[in-house]
C-alpha positions in Angstrom: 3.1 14.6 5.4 5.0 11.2 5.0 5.7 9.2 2.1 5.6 5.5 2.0 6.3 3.5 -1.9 5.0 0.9 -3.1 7.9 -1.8 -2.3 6.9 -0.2 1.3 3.3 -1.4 1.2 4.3 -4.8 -0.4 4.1 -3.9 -4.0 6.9 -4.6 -6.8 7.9 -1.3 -7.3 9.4 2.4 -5.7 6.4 4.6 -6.5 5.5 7.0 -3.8 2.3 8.0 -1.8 2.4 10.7 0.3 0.0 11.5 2.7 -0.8 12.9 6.4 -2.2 9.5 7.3 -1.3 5.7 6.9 -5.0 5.5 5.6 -4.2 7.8 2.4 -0.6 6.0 1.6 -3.1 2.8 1.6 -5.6 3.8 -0.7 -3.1 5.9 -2.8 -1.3 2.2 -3.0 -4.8 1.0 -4.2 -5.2 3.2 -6.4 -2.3 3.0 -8.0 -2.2 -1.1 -7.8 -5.6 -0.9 -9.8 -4.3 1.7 -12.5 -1.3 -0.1 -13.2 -2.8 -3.7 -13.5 -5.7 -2.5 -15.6 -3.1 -0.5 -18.0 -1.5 -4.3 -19.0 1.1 -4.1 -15.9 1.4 -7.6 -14.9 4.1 -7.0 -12.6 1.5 -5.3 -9.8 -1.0 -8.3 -10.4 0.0 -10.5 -7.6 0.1 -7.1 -5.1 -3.5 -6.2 -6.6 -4.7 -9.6 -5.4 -3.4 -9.9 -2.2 -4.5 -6.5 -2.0 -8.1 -7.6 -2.4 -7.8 -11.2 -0.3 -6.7 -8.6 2.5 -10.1 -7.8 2.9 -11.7 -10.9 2.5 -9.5 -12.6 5.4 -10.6 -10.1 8.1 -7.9 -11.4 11.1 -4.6 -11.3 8.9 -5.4 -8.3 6.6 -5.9 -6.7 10.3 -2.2 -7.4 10.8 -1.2 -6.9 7.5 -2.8 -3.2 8.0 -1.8 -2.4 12.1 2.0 -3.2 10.4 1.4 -0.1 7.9 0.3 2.1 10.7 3.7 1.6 12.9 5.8 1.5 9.9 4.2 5.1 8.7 3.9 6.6 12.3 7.9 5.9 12.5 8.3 7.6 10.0 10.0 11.3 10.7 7.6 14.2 8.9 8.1 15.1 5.6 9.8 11.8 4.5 
């Protein structure tokens, strides 16, 4: 298991996701960036929308995405 925060993923803040995957830390993120936004958070707004224009430019959400993967496989276990 690693643990990645929010900051990490390109959020405002120092929540952490843990997972055994970079593809649970995401959607934890996700999760988490939807949550907080829809509770009046304003703060995690602008991370919820690039968040969602991610997918919707293919190509540089790609890059945004293989840059997650490195950063969590450097990661030492348990961290």
């Amino acid at each position: 298991m690693k643990t990645m925060t929010c900051r990490d993923l390109g959020g405002p803040c120092d929540e952490r996701f843990t997972g055994k995957n970079h593809n649970e830390v995401i959607q934890a993120q996700d999760a988490h960036l939807k949550e907080v936004v829809a509770a009046g958070d304003e703060t995690h707004r602008e991370a919820l929308e690039e968040m969602k224009g991610r997918w919707k430019r293919p190509i540089s959400g790609m890059g945004w995405y293989r840059q997650v993967k490195r950063d969590f496989a450097a990661l030492p276990e348990g961290a």
